[in-house]
N, C-alpha and C positions, 0 to 999 in steps of 0.2 A: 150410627152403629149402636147397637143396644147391648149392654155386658148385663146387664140384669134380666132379660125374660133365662127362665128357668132351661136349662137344658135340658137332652132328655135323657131317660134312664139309662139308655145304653151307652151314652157320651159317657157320663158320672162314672155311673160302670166300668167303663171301660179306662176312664185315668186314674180309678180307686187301687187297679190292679197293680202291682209292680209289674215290669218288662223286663229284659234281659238285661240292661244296665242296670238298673233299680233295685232289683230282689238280693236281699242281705244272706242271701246262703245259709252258712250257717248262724250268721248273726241275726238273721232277723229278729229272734225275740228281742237282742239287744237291743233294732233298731224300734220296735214299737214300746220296751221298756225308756225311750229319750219322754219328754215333757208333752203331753196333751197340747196345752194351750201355745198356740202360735208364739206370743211374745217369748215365755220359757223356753219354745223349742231352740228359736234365735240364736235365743244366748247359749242352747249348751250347743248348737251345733258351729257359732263362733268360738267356742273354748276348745273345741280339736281341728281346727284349722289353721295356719296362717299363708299368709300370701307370699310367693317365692319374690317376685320383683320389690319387693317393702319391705321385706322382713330385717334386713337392716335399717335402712332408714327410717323406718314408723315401730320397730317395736324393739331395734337395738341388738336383733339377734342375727348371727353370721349363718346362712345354711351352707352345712359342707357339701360338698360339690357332688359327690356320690348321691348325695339326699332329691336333689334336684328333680331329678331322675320319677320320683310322686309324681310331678304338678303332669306326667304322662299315661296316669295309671284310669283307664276310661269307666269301670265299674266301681259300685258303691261295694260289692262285695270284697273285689283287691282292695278299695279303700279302707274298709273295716281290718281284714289282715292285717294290714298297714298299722293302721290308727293302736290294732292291739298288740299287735306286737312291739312297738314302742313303749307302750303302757297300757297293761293288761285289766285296770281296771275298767267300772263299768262305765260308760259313755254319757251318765250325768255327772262324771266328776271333769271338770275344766284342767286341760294337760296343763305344764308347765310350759313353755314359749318352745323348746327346743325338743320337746316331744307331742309337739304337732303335727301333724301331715301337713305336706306343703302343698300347696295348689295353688290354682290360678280360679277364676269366678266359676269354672263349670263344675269344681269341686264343691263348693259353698250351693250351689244350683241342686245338684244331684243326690248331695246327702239330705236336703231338706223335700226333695221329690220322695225319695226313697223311703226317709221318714214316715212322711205325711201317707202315703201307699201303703206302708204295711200296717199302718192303724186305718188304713179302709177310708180315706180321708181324697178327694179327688186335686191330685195337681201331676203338672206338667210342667217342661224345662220350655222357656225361650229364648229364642236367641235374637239380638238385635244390640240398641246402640244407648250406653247411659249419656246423657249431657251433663252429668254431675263429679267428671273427673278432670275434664280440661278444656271448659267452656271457652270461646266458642263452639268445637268440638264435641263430637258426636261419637264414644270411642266404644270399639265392640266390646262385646259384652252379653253375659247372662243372670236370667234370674230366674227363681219360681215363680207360679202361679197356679193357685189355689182357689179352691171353690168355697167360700165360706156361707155355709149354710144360713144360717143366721142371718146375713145379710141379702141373698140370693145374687150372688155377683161375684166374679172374677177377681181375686186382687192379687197383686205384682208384692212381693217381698224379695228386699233385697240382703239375705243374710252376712254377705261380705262387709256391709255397712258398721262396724263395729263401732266402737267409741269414737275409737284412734281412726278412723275412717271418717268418721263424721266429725269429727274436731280439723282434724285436716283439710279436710274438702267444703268446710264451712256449709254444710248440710243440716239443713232444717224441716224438712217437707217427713214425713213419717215412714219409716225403712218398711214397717209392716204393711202400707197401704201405699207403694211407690205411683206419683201420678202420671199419667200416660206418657204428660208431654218430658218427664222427664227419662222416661227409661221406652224408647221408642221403639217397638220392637220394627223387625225387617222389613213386614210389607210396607206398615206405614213411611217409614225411610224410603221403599223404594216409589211406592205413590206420590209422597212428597216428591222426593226429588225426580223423578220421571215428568212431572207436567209443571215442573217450574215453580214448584212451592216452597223449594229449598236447595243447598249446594250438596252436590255427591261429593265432592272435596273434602267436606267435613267428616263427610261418615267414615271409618274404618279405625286404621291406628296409624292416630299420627305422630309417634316417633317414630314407627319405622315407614314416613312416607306411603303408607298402604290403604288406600282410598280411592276410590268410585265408585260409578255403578255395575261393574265388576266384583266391586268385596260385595255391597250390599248382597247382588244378585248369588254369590257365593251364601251368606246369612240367608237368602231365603231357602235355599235347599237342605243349610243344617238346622233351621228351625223348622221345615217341613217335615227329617227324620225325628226330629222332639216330638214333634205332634204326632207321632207317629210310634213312641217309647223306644227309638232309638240314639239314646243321645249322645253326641259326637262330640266330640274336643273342640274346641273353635279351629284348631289349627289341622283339622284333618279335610282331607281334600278328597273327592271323586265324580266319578260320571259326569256331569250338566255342570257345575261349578267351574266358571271360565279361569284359564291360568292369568296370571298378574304379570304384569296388565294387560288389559286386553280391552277392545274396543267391541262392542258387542254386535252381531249382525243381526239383520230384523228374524231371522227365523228364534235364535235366543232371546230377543225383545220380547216374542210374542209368547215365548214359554217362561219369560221371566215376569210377567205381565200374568199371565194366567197363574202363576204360584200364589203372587201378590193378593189377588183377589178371593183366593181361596183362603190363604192363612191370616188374611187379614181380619176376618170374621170366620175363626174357624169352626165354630160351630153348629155356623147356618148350614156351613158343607162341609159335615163332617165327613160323612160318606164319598165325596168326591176327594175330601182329604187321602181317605184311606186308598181310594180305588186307586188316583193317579199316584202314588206313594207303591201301591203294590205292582201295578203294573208297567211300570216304567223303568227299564236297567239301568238307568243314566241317573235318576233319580233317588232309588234304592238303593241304601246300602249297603255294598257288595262286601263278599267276608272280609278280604283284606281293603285297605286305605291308606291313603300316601300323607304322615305325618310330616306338615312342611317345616317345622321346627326341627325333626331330627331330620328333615331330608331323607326319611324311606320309607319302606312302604311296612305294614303292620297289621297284625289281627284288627278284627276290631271288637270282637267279642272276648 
């Protein structure tokens, strides 16, 4: 697979734009007023986040129970809301720990899409599996990626990786340039483990026993609406996404098999990206979607 021949203008183009999760409403100048250069932007878009499951135990802060209630807010524009109405200054100053928004990785994912779009900069959310949380273990997950000119090639940054993140998890490999094998996104999960190259056991979340080729095949449909600038909570469900658990029949093989191959190299087909994405009800994003964490169903716009 090649991540370096150049893609083409309309690909660029087209992930340069914000989409309906992405675009900062009123905030946009805010968002293109955060830091130019990659490493800076990192750090200020880790200084208005924290992570709801850790925020006790990695940074000592209790979130009240009302607050929680963020890590379900799908846009960068409710996010911004959020983020200022907490504290109203401007978004290169780093909150205090307890005027953070609270999220989970597709927060840290989507304000650095959002970013990077409204300075005309090309990225996209994906979705799939880091090995750097609980190795063996292959546990879901999101990141950015980004077209950095300069080098002419894709790369994976993973903004949730903070200090306290990397001190923790005893991470060494470079947050701004994450390597394949370690943050693996969907198709390759399901390719691997599809032809015996690896365990669907491992891939999902395994505290809460939630793994197969079921989750993966679920990932590959919410990394197909990323690819698509619609990006989804991990825990929102619809159309083609098999319920848990489920054992898969060969007609869902065969269309979990064709996502694979398309989003696995998504820029060779990008166009078929778009096509099977628009034309497909099972596929596409319908306005509402079933949040399995709240157990119901919810806008998604």
């Amino acid at each position: 697979m090649d991540r370096t021949k150049e893609p083409s203008h309309t690909l660029l183009d087209y992930y340069s734009e914000p989409g309906p999760m992405t675009t900062g409403g009123p905030h946009a100048a805010a968002l293109r007023a955060l830091p130019d250069d990659i490493p800076a932007l990192v750090e200020a878009v880790q200084g208005l986040l924290i992570y709801d499951d850790v925020a006790t135990e990695y940074y000592g802060v209790a979130v009240p129970e009302q607050r929680r209630r963020e890590t379900h807010l799908r846009r960068a524009e409710a996010m911004l809301d959020r983020l200022l109405t907490l504290d109203a200054r401007p978004l290169t100053i780093p909150r205090e720990l307890d005027k953070r928004l609270v999220g989970v990785c597709h927060h840290y994912m989507l304000l650095m899409v959002a970013a990077l779009r409204a300075k005309g900069i090309p990225a996209r959310g994906r979705g799939g599996f880091g090995a750097y949380f609980n190795a063996p273990y292959y546990e879901d997950h999101w990141v950015c990626e980004y077209w950095n000119a300069d080098l002419s090639r894709w790369m994976l940054v993973d903004a949730q990786l903070d200090e306290v993140w990397r001190r923790k998890h005893h991470i060494g490999f470079d947050i701004l340039d994450v390597p394949r094998s370690q943050f693996v996104v969907a198709a390759e999960a399901w390719r691997a483990c599809r032809h015996g190259a690896a365990d669907a056991a491992k891939y999902g979340i395994h505290r809460g026993d939630l793994r197969g080729m079921w989750f993966i095949a679920g990932n590959l449909v919410r990394d197909l609406a990323a690819l698509n600038k619609q990006e989804p909570l991990p825990f929102d469900v619809w159309g083609a996404q098999p319920p848990q658990p489920e054992s898969l029949d060969s007609e869902q093989l065969a269309l979990f098999e064709s996502l694979a191959s398309l989003t696995r190299e998504p820029d060779a087909a990008f166009a078929a990206v778009r096509r099977i994405y628009e034309d497909d009800d099972e596929l596409r994003v319908p306005a509402t979607v079933y949040n399995v964490l709240l157990r119901q169903q919810q806008p998604f716009v």
